[in-house]
Structure formats: C-alpha cells, structure tokens
C-alpha positions in Angstrom: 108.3 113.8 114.1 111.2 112.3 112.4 114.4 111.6 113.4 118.5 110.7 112.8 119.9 108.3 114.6 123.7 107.8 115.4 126.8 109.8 116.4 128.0 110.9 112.4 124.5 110.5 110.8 123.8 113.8 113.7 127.1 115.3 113.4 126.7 115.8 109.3 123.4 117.0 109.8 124.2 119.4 112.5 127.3 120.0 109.7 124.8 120.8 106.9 122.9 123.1 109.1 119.7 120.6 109.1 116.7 121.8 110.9 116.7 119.9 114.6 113.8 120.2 117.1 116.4 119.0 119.6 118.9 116.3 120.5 118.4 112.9 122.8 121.9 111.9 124.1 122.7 109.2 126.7 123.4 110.1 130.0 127.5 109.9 130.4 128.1 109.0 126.9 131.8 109.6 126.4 134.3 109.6 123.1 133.2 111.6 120.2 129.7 113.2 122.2 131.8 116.1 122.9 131.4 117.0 119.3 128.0 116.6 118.8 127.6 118.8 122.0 129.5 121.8 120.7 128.1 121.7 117.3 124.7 122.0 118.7 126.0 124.8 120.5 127.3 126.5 118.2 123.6 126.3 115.9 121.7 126.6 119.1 119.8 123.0 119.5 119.1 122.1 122.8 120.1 118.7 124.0 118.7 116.7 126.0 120.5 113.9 128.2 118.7 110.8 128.7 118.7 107.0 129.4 119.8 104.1 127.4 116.1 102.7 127.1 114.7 105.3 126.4 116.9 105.8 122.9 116.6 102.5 122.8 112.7 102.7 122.3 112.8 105.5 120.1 114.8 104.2 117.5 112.4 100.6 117.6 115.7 98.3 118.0 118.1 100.6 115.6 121.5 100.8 116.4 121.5 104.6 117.9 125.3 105.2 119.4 123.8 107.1 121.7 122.3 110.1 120.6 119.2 110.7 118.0 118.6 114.2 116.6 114.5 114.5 116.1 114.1 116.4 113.0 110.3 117.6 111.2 108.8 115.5 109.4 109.8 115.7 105.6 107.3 116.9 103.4 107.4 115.9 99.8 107.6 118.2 97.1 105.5 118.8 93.8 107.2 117.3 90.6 106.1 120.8 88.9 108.0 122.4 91.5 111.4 120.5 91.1 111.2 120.6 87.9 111.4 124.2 87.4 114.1 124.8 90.2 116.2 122.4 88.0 115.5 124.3 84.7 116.7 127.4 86.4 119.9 126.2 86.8 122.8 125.8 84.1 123.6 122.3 84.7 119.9 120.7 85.4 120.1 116.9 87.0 117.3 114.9 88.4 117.5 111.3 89.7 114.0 109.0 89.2 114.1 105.9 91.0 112.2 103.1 90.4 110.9 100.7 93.2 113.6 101.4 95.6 112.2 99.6 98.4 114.9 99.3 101.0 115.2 102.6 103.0 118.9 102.7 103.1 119.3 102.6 99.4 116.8 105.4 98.8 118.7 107.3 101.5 122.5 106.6 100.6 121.0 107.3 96.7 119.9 110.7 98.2 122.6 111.6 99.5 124.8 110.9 96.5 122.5 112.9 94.5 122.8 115.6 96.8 126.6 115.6 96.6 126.4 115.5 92.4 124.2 118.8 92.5 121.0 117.2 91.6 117.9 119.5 91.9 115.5 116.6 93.4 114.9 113.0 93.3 111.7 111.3 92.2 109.8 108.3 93.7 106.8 105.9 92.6 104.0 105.9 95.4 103.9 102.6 95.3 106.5 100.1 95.7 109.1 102.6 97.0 110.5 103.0 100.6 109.1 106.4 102.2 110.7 109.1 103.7 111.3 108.0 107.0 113.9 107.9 109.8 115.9 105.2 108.2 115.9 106.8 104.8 117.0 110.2 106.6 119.7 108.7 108.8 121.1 106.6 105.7 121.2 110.2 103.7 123.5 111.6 106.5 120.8 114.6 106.8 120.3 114.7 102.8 116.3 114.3 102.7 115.9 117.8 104.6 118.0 119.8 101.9 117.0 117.7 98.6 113.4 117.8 96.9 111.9 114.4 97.2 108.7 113.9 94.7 105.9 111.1 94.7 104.2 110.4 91.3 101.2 108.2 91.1 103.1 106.7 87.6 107.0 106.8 86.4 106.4 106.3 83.3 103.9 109.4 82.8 106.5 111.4 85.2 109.4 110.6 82.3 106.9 111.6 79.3 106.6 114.8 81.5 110.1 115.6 81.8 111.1 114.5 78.0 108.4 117.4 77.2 110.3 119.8 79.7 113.3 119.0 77.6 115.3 116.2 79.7 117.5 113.7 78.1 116.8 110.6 79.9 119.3 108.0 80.6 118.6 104.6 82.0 121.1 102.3 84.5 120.9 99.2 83.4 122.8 96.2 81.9 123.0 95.7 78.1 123.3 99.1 77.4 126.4 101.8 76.0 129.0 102.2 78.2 128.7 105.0 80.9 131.6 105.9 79.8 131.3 106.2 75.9 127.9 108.6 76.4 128.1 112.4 76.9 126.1 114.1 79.6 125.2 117.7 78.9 121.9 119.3 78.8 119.2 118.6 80.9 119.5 115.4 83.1 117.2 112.9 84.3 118.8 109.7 85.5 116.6 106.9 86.0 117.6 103.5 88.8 115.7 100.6 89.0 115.9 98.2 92.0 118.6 95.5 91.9 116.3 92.7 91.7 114.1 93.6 89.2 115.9 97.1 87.3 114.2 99.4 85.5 110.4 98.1 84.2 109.4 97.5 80.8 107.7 101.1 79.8 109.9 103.0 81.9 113.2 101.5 80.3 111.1 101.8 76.8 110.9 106.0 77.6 114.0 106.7 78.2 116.0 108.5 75.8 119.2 106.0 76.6 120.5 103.2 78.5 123.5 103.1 79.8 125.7 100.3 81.7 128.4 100.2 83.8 131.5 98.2 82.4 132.5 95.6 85.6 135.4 93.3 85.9 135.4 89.7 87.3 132.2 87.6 87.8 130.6 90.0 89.3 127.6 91.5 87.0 125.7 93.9 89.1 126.8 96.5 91.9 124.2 97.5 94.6 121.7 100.4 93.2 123.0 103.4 95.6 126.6 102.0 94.3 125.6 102.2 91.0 123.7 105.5 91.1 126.7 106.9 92.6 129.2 105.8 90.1 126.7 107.2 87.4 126.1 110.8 89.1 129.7 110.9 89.6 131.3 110.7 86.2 128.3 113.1 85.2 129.9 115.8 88.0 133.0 114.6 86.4 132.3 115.4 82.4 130.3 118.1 83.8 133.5 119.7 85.5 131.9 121.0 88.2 133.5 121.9 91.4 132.8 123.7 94.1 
C-alpha cells in the first residue's frame, strides 16, 4: 500500500480522479477538510476519521496536515511499453532521468512531465529514488497516471530509443542554448542529478545538449526546476494547448 500525504497533495489527486483505497482524516480537523470530504464524495472514497498518532505513525514523521489518501502500490511499466504509447501520438516526449536520488525531485519532475504531455519517464535501477509515498505525494498524484520505467542501464535505454527514432537532448551546462534549439519530432529529454549531471556515456549518446542561459552568480537551478523550464518551452514551441 502506498499512500499521499497532505491536505492539496489529496485534493489534486482526488482532482485527477487517482485511484484511492480510502481516506485517513483526523478526528475534528477543521479549515479546508470540508473539501477533501466532498470531493471524496463526489468519486465515492470512503473516509475514515482517525486520531492524530495514528497519521502520525503512518506517515513515519512526515508532515501529514491531517489527512493521508492510501493509494495501490505503483507498478512500473515496461520501457517497450512506453515507448510505443509515445510513438502513437503526434507530439512523442519522454523524460530519462539520471540518478535522481531525492524522492521529491523525482516526484515534482513527474509531475511537470505530466503537465508537458510526456508519455512516461524513465529511471536507472540503481542510484535512483523509487516510487514511493514521498515521490507520489511530491507529484501531487502524478505517479498513478504517468508510466514510470526501470532499466538495468541508461545508456543502453538511450541507444534503444535513438533506434526507435528519438532525438535526444541533454540538460546540462556548456551546451546550446535551450532557447536557440528546435524541438519537434520525437522527444527524449534526458536530467542528470544536480551534483553530479548527466554521466560520461549517457551525455556522450545523446543527440544534443542543451543549457539553460542564467543571470547573476547563480550557475545551476535545482533538477525538477530545470526539467521544468526545459519541458515547458518544449510545450511552448510545440504550441500545444489544451
């Protein structure tokens, strides 16, 4: 069993229609509970009203606000799979991410790439935060409605998708300008973590690297910040709306 934790984190995901087993709420919670009690009305989740400690031993120390939604457990999907939903569609986008080990990055990340339209995100097995209730409560509810692969080796998972017919594009300082590069075709946008970026074969596969231009002395943006900026001027040159 998995599980979301906080008062927004449950209302977007009771917003976006996310499978819930049911929902823990403390006993005489007040403000915005009301809301979370008539969206699960309205999709039919039972709730379940509770003490303090007992939330509190659910979410190990968390901060919960309250309520936590328990959701199924997240099952990961086959590259082959993802891949082929994304060459169905007109506009295909994935997002490979390499050694994202805090849980809240590889959440917010999945979220964003949610948002942008991609077709799935890919992880390493090793060296990567899981799916996990901190990954799902950081993605708002994300992780249950976008495909989340685990490959044994990024840099073979690349070669694969080069072959499929991806253009690859690496995040990462020293390269073109985000900006100055066009983005049509088949996607596949590849993140490295913030202390170490992209490794040495991966960055060596891929197709391009491109860099954020940054004012000031600042010189590197968190790597769900980044991802973000980069799936969002894709949407942007992309022109698609809703």
């Amino acid at each position: 069993m998995s599980q979301i934790e906080g008062r927004n984190p449950v209302l977007e995901a009771l917003r976006t229609n996310t499978e819930i087993n049911k929902i823990l709420v403390q006993r005489n919670a007040g403000g915005s509970m009301h809301l979370i009690f008539e969206g699960a009305k309205r999709q039919g989740v039972v709730i379940v009203e509770t003490e303090k400690a007992t939330l509190d031993k659910l979410s190990e120390g968390r901060p919960h606000q309250g309520v936590i939604a328990q959701i199924s457990v997240e099952e990961y999907a086959e590259l082959d799979d993802i891949i082929a939903t994304a060459r169905a569609s007109a506009v295909p986008l994935l997002v490979v991410l390499d050694h994202i080990e805090d849980p809240h990055n590889l959440g917010a990340i999945i979220r964003s790439a949610l948002a942008a339209g991609a077709h799935g995100v890919v992880i390493p097995k090793r060296r990567s935060a899981a799916l996990s209730p901190s990954v799902a409560k950081a993605s708002a509810g994300a992780a249950s409605h976008l495909p989340v692969a685990r490959v044994p080796n990024l840099t073979q998972c690349v070669k694969e998708l080069k072959e499929e017919g991806f253009w690859v594009i690496g995040a990462e300082a020293g390269g073109k300008s985000l900006y100055e590069s066009k983005f049509t075709g088949p996607l596949a946008l590849v993140v490295g973590s913030e202390g170490e970026g992209i490794g040495r074969l991966l960055k060596e596969n891929c197709d391009e690297i491109i860099t954020i231009p940054m004012q000031g002395p600042v010189n590197s943006l968190n790597a769900s910040v980044a991802a973000g900026v980069v799936l969002f001027e894709i949407v942007r040159q992309r022109g698609l709306t809703k």
